[in-house]
C-alpha positions in Angstrom: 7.4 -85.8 -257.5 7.6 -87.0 -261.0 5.3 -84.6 -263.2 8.0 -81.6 -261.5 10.6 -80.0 -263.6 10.7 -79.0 -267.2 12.4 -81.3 -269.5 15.2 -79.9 -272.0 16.9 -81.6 -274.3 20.1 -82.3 -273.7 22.0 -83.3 -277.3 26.0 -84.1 -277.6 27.9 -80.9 -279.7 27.5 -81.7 -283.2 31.5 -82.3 -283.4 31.6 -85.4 -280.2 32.4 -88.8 -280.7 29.9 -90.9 -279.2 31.4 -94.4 -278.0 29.8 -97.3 -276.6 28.2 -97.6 -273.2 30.7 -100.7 -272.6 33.7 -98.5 -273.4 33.0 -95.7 -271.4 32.6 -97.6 -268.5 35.6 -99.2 -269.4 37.4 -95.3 -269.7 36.5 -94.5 -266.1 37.9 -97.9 -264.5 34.5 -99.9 -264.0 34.1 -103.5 -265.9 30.5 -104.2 -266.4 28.6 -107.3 -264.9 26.9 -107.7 -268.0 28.1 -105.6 -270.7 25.3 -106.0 -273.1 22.5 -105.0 -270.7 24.5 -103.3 -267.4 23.8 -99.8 -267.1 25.5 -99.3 -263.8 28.9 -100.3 -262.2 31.7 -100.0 -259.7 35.1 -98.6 -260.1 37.4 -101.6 -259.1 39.9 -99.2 -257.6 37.9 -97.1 -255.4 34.7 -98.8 -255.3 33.1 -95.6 -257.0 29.5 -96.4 -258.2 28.8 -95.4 -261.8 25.9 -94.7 -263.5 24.6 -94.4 -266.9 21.5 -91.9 -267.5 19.7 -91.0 -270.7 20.3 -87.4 -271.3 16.8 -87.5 -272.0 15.0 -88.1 -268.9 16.9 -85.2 -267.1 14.7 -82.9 -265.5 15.8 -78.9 -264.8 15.2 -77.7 -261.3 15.8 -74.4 -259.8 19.0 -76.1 -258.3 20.2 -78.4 -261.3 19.0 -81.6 -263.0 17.6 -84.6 -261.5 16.3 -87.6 -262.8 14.9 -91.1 -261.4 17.7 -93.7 -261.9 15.3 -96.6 -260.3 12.1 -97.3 -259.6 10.3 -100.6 -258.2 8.6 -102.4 -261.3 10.6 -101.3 -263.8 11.4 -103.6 -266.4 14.7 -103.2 -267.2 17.2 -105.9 -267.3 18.9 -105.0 -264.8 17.1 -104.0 -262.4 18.2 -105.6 -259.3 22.1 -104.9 -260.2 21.3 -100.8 -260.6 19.2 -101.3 -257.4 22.5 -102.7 -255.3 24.5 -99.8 -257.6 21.7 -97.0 -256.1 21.7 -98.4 -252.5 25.7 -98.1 -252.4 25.9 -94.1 -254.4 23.9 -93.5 -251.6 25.5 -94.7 -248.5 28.7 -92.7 -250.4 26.8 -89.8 -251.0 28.1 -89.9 -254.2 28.5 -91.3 -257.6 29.9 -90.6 -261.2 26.8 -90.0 -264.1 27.5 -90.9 -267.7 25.1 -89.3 -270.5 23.8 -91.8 -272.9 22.1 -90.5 -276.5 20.0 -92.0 -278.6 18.2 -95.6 -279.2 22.0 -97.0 -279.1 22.9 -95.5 -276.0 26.3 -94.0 -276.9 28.2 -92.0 -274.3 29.9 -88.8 -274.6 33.6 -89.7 -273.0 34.6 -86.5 -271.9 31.3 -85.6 -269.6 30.9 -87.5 -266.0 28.8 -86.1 -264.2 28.9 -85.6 -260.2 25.9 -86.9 -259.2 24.1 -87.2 -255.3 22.0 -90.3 -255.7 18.7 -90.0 -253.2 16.0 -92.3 -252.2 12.3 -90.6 -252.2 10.0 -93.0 -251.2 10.5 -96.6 -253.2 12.5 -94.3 -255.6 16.1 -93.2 -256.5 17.0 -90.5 -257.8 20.0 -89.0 -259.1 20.5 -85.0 -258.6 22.8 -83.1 -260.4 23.7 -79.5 -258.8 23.8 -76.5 -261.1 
């Protein structure tokens, strides 16, 4: 259910240094397909999915945060790599979240995020408990 949830902000401390969505994902282990566009990726390691989300589409619930990570017709570039990334968090149960801010999409380093990555219908969605 999309129109659920209220939607809060979420903005970096005024004193964080933002880095690069590249080099974050480089900082937890995971080399992107395609570093220019690749918003999703697997730790080498462990085979830990990771996943970028804007801090601003996160949605309160009474049990944490949420937010759709993909949906079919999206536009995005890459779509089908993030669906593979979705299908996989969710035969783990599990996957790592990495906030991105802003138009440039810069990454706090020290936040990850356990996230629970559901399908809802066509949809996933990544949950966040409080």
């Amino acid at each position: 259910m999309r129109g659920r949830g209220t939607r809060k902000r979420l903005l970096p401390a005024p004193e964080v240094r933002l880095i690069p969505r590249v080099r974050a994902f480089e900082a937890r282990g995971a080399v992107l397909k395609f570093p220019s566009r690749s918003w999703s990726g697997v730790r080498a390691d462990d085979g830990a999915v990771i996943l970028a989300i804007r801090a601003r589409d996160l949605r309160r619930h009474r049990r944490g945060s949420r937010c759709v990570v993909w949906a079919p017709g999206e536009a995005a570039m890459d779509h089908e790599e993030r669906l593979t990334h979705c299908r996989l968090a969710a035969l783990h149960g599990r996957a790592e979240g990495l906030l991105a801010y802003g138009e440039a999409a810069k990454v706090d380093p020290d936040i990850v995020l356990p996230l629970r990555v559901v399908r809802r219908g066509q949809e996933y969605w990544a949950e966040i408990s409080a």
